[in-house]
Gaussian input, Z-matrix of N, CA and C with variables (Angstrom, degrees):
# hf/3-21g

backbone

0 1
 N
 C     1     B1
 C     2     B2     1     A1
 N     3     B3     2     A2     1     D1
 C     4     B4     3     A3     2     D2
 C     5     B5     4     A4     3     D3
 N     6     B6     5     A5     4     D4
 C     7     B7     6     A6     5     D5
 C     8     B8     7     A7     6     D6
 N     9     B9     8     A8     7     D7
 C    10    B10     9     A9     8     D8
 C    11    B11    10    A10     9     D9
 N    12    B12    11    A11    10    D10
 C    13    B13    12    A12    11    D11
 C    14    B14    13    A13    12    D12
 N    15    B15    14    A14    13    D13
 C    16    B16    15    A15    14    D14
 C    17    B17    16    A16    15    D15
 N    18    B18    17    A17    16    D16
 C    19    B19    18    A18    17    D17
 C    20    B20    19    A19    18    D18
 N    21    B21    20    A20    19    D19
 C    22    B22    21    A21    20    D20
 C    23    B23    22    A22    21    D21
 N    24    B24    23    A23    22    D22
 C    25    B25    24    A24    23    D23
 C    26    B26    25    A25    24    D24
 N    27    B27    26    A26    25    D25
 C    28    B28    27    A27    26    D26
 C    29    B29    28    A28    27    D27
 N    30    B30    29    A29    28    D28
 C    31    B31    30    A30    29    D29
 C    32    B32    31    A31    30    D30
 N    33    B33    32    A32    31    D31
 C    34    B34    33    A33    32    D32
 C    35    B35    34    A34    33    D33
 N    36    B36    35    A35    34    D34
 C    37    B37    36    A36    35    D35
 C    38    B38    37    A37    36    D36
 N    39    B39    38    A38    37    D37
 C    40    B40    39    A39    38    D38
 C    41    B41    40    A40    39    D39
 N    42    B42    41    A41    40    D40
 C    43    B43    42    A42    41    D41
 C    44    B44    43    A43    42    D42
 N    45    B45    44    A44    43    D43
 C    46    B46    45    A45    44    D44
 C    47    B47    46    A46    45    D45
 N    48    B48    47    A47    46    D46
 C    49    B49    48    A48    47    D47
 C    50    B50    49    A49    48    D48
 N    51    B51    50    A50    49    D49
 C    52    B52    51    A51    50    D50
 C    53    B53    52    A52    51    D51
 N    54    B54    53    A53    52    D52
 C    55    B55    54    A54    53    D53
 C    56    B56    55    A55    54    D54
 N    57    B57    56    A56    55    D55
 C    58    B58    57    A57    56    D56
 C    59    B59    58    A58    57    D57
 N    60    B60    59    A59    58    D58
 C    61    B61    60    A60    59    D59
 C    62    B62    61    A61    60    D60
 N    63    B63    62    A62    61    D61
 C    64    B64    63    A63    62    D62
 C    65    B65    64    A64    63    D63
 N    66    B66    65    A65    64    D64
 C    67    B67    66    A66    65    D65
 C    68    B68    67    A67    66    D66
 N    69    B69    68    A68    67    D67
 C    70    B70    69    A69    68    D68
 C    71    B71    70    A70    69    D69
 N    72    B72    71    A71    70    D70
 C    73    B73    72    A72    71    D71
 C    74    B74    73    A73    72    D72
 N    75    B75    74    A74    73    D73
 C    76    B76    75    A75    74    D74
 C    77    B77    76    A76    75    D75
 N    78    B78    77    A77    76    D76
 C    79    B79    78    A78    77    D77
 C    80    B80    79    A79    78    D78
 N    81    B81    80    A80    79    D79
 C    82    B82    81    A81    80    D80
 C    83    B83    82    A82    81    D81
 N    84    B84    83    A83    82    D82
 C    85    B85    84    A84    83    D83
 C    86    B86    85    A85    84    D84
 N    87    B87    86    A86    85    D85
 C    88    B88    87    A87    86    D86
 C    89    B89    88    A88    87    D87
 N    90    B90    89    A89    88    D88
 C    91    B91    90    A90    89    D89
 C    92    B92    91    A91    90    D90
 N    93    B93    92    A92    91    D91
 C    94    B94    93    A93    92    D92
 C    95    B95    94    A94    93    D93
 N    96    B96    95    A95    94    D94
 C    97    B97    96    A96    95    D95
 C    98    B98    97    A97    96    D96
 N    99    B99    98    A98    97    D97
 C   100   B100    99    A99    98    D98
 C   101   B101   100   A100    99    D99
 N   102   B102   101   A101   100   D100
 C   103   B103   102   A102   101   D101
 C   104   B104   103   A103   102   D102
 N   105   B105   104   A104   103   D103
 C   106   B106   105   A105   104   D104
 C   107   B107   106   A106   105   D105
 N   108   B108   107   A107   106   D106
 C   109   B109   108   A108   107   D107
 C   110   B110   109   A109   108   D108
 N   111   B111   110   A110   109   D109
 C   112   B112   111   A111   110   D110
 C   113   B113   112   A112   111   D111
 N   114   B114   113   A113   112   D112
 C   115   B115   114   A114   113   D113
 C   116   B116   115   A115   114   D114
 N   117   B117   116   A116   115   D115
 C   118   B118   117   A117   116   D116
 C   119   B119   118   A118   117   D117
 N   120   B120   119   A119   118   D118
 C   121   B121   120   A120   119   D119
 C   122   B122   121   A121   120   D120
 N   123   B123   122   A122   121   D121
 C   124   B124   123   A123   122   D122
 C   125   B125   124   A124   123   D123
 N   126   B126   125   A125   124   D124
 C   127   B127   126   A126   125   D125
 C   128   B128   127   A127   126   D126
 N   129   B129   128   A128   127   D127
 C   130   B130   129   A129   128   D128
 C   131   B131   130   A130   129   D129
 N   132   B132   131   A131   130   D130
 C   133   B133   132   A132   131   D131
 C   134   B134   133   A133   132   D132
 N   135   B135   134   A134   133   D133
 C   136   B136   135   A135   134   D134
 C   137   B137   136   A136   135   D135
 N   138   B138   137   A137   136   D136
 C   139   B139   138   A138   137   D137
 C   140   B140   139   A139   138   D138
 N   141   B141   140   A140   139   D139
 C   142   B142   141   A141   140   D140
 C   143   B143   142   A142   141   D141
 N   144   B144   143   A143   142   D142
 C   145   B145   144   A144   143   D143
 C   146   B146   145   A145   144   D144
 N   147   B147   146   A146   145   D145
 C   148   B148   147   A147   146   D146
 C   149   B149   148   A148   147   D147
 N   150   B150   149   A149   148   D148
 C   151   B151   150   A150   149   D149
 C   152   B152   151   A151   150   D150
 N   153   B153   152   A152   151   D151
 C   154   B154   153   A153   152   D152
 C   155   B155   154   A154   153   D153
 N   156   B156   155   A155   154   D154
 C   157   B157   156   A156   155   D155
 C   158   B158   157   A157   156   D156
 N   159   B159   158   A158   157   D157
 C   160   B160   159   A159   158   D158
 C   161   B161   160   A160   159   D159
 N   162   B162   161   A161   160   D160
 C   163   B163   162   A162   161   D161
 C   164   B164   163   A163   162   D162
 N   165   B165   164   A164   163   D163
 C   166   B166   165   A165   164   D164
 C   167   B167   166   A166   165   D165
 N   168   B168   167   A167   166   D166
 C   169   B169   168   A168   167   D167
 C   170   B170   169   A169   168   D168
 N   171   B171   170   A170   169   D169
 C   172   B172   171   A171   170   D170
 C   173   B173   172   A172   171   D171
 N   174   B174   173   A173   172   D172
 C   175   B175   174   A174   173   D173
 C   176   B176   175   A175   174   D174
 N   177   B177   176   A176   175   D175
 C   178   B178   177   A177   176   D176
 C   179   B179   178   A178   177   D177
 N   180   B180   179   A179   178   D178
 C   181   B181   180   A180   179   D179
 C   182   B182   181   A181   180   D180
 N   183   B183   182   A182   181   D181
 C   184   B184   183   A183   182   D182
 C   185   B185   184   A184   183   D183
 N   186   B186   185   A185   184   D184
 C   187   B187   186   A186   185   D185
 C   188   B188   187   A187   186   D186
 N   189   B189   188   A188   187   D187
 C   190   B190   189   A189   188   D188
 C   191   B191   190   A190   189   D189
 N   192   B192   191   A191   190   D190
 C   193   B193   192   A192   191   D191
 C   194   B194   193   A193   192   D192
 N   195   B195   194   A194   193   D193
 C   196   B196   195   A195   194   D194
 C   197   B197   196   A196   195   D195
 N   198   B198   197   A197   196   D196
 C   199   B199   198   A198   197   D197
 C   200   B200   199   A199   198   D198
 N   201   B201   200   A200   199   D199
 C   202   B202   201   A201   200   D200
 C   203   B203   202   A202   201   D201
 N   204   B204   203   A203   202   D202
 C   205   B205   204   A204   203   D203
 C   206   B206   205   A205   204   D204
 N   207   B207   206   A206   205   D205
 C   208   B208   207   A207   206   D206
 C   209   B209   208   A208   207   D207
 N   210   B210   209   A209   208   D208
 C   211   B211   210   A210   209   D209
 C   212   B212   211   A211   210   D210
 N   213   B213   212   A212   211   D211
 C   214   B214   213   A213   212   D212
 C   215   B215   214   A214   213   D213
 N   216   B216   215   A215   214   D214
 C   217   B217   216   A216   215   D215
 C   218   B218   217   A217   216   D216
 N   219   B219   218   A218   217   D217
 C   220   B220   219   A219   218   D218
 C   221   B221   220   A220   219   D219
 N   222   B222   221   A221   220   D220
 C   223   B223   222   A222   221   D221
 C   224   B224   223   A223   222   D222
 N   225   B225   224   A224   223   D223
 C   226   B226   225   A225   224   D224
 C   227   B227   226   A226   225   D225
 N   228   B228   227   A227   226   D226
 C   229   B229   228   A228   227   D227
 C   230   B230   229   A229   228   D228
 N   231   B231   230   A230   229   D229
 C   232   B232   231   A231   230   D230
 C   233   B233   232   A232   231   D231
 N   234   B234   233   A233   232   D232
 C   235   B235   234   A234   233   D233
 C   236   B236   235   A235   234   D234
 N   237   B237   236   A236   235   D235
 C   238   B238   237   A237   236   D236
 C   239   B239   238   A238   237   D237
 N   240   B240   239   A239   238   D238
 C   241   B241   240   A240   239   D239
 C   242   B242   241   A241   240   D240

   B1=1.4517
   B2=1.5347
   B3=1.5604
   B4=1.6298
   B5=1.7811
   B6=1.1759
   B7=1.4800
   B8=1.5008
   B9=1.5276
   B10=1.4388
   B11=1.7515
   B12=1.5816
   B13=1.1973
   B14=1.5097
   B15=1.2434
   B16=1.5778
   B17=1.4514
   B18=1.2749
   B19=1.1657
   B20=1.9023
   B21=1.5291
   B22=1.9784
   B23=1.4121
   B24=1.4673
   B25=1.4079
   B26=1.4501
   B27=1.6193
   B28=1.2355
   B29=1.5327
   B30=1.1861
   B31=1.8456
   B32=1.1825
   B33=1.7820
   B34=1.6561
   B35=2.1433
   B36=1.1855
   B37=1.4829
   B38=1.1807
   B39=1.6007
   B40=1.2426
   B41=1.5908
   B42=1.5303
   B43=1.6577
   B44=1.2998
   B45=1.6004
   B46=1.2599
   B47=1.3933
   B48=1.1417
   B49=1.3451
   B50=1.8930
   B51=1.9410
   B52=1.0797
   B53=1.3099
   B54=1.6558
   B55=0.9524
   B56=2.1355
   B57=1.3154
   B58=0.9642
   B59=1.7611
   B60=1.3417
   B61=1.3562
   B62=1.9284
   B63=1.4755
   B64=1.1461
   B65=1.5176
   B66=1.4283
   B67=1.6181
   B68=1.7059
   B69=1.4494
   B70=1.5362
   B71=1.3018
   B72=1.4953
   B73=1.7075
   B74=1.2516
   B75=1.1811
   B76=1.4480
   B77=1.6767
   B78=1.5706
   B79=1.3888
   B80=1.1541
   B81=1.5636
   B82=0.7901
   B83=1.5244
   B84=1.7215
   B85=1.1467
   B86=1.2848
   B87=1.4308
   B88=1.5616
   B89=1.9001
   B90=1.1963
   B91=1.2763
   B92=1.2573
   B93=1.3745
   B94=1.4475
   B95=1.8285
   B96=1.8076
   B97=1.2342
   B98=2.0754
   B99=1.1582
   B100=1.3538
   B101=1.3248
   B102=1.7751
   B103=1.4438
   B104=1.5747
   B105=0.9695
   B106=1.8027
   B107=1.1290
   B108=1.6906
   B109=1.8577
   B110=1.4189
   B111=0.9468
   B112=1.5614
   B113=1.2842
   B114=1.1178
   B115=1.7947
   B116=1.3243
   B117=1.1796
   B118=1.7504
   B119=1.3603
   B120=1.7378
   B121=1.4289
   B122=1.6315
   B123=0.9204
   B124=1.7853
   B125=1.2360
   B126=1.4127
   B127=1.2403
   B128=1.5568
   B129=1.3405
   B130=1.9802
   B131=1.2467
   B132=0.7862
   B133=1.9083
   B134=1.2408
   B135=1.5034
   B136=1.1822
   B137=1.7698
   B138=1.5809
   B139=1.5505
   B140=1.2088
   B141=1.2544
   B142=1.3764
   B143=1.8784
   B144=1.0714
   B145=1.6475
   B146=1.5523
   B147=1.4371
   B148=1.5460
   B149=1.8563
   B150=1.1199
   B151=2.0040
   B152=1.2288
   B153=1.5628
   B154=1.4204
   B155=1.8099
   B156=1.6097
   B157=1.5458
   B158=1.7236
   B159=1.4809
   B160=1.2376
   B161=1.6226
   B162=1.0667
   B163=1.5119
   B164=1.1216
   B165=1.4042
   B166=1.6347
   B167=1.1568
   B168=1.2327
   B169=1.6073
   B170=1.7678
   B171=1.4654
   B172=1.2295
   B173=1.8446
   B174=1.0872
   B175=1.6851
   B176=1.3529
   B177=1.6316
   B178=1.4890
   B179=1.3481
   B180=1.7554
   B181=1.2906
   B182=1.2779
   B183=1.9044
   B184=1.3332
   B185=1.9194
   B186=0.9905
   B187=2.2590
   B188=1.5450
   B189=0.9062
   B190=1.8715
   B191=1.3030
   B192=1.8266
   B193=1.7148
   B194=1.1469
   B195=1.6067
   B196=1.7020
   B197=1.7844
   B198=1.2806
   B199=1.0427
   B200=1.3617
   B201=1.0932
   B202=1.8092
   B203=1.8319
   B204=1.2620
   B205=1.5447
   B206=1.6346
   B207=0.9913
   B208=1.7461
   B209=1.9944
   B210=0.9237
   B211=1.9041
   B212=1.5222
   B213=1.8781
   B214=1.1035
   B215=1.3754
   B216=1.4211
   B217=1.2296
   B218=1.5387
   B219=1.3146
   B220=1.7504
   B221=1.8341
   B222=1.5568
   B223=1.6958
   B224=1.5474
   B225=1.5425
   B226=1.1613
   B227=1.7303
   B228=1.3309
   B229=1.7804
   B230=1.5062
   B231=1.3495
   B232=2.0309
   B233=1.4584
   B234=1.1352
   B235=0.7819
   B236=1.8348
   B237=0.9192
   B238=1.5409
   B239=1.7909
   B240=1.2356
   B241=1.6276
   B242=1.6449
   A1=110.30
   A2=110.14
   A3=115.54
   A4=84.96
   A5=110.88
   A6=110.26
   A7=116.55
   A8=114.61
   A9=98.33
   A10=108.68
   A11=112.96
   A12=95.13
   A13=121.71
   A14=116.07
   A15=128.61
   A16=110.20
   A17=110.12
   A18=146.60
   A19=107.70
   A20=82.92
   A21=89.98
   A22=121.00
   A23=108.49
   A24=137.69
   A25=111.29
   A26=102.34
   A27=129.81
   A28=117.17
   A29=116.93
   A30=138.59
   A31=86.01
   A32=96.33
   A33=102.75
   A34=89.28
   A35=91.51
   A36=110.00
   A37=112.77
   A38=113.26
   A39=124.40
   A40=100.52
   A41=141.98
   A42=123.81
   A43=106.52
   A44=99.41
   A45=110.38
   A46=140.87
   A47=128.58
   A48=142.24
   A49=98.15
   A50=120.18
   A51=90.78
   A52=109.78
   A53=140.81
   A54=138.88
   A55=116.91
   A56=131.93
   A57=136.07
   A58=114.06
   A59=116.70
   A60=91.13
   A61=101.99
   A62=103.01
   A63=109.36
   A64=116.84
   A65=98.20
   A66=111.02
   A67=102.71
   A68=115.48
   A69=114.78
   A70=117.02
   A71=137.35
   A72=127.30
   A73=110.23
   A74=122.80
   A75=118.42
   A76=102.87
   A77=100.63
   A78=90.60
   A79=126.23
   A80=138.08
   A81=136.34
   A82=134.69
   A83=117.66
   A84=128.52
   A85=137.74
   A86=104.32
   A87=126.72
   A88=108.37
   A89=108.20
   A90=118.70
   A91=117.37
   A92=108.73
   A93=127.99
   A94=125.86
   A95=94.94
   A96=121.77
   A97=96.50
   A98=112.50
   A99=122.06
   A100=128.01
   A101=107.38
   A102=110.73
   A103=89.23
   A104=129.86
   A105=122.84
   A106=98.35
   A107=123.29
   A108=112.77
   A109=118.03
   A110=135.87
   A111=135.89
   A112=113.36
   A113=98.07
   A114=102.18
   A115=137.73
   A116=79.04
   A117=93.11
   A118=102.13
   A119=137.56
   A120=120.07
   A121=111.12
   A122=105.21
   A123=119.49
   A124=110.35
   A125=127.93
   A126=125.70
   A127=114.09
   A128=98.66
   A129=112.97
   A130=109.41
   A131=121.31
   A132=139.59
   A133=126.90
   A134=128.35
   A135=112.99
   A136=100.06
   A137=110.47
   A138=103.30
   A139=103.93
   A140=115.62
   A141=128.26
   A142=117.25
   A143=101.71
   A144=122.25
   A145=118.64
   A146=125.33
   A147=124.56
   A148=106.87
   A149=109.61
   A150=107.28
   A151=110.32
   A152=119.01
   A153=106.24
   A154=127.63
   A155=73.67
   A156=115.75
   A157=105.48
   A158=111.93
   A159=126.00
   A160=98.71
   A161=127.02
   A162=143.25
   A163=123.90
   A164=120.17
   A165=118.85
   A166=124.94
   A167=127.11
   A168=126.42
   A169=92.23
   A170=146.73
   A171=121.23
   A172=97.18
   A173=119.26
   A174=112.74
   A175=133.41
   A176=94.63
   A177=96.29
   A178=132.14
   A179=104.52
   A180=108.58
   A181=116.62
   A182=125.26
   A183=118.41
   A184=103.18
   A185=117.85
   A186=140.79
   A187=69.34
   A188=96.95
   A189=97.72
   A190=132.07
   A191=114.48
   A192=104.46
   A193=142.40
   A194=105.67
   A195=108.45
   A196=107.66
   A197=120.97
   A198=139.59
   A199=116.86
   A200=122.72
   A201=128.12
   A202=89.31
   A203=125.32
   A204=129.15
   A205=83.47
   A206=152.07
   A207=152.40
   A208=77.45
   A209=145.58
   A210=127.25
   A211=97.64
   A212=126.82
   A213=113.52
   A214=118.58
   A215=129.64
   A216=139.60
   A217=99.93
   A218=116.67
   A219=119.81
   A220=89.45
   A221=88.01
   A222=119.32
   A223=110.44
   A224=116.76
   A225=108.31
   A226=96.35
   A227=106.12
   A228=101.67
   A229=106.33
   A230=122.78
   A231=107.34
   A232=93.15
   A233=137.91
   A234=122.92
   A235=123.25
   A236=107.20
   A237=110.37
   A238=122.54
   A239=110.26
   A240=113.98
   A241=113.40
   D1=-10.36
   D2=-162.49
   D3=-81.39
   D4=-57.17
   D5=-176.21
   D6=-56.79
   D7=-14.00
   D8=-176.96
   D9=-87.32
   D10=-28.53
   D11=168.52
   D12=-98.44
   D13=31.67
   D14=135.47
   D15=-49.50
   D16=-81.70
   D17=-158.11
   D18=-52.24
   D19=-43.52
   D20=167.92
   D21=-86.82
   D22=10.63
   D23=175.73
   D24=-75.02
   D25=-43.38
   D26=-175.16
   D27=98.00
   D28=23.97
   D29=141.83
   D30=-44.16
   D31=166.86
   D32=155.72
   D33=-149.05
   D34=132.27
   D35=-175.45
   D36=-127.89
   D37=156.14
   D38=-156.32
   D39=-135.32
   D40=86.65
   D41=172.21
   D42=-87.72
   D43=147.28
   D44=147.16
   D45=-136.80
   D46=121.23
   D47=-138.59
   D48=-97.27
   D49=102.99
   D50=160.98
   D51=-129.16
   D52=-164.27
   D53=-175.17
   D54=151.29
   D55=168.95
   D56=-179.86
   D57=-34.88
   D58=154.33
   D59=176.18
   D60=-106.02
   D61=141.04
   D62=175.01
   D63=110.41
   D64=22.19
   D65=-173.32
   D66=-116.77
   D67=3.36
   D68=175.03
   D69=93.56
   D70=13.79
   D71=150.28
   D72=-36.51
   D73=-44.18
   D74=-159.63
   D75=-69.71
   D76=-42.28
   D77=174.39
   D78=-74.42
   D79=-34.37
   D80=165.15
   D81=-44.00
   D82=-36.11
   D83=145.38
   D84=-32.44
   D85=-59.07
   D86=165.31
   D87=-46.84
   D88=-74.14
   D89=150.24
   D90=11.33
   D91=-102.90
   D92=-174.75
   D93=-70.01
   D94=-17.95
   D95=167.44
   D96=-57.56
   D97=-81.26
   D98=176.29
   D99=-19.20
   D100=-34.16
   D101=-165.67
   D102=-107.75
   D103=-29.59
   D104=168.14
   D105=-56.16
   D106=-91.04
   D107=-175.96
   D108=-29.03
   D109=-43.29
   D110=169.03
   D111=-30.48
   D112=-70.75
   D113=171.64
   D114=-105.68
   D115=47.97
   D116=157.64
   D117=93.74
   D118=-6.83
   D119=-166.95
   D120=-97.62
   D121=170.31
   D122=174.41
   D123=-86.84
   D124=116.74
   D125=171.59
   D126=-129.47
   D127=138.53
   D128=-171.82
   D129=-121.59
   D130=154.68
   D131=-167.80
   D132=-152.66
   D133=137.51
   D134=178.40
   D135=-163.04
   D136=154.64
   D137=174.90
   D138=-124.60
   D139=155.26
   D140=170.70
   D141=-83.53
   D142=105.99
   D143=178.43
   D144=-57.29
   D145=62.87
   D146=177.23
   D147=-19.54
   D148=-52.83
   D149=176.37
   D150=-51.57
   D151=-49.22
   D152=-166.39
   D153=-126.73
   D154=71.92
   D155=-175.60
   D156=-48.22
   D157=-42.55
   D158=-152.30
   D159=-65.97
   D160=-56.72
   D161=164.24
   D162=-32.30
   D163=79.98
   D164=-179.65
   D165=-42.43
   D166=138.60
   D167=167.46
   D168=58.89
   D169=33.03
   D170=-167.12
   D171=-74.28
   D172=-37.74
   D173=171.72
   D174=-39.23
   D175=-51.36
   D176=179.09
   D177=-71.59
   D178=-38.44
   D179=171.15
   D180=-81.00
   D181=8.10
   D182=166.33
   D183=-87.49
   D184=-10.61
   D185=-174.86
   D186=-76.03
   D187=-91.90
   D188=-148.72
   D189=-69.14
   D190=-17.29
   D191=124.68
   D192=-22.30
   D193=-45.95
   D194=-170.47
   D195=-91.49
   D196=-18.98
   D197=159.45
   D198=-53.16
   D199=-75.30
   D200=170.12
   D201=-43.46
   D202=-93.49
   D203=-163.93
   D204=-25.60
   D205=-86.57
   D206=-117.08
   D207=-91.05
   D208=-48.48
   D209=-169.71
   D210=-75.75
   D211=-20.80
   D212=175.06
   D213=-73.79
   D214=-18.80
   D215=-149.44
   D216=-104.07
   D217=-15.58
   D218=-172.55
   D219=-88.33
   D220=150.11
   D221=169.98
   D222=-33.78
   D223=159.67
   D224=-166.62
   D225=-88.92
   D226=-24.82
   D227=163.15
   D228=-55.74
   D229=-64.64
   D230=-173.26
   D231=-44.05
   D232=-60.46
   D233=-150.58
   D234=-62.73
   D235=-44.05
   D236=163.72
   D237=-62.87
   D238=-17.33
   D239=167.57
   D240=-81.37

């Protein structure tokens, strides 16, 4: 949350959360995901797929897919600010 009001500071930050699987990133994501949308922020997510290694960058450009879809989905006023 320290980075998000960085970030509404007008930083721009990037986390990444790694560790065992089955120890709760995912939840924790979700988590903190919840309390950003709440108030008003944009939040993007993405995991890295051990199978589909072959696919460059397949994470990031699946982050910033969901990013574009979520600036397409705001008012045509957000959208002009």
């Amino acid at each position: 949350m320290a980075a998000f009001e960085r970030v509404r500071k007008g930083r721009e930050e990037m986390i990444l959360v790694a560790g065992y699987s089955g120890i709760g990133k995912s939840a924790l994501v979700q988590a903190i995901a919840q309390s950003i949308i709440h108030q008003g922020g944009y939040f993007i997510w993405g995991k890295f797929d051990q199978f589909q290694r072959s696919t460059p960058y397949l994470a990031i450009v699946s982050v910033f897919s969901g990013l574009v879809r979520i600036i397409l989905s705001e008012s045509e006023v957000k959208l002009q600010e």
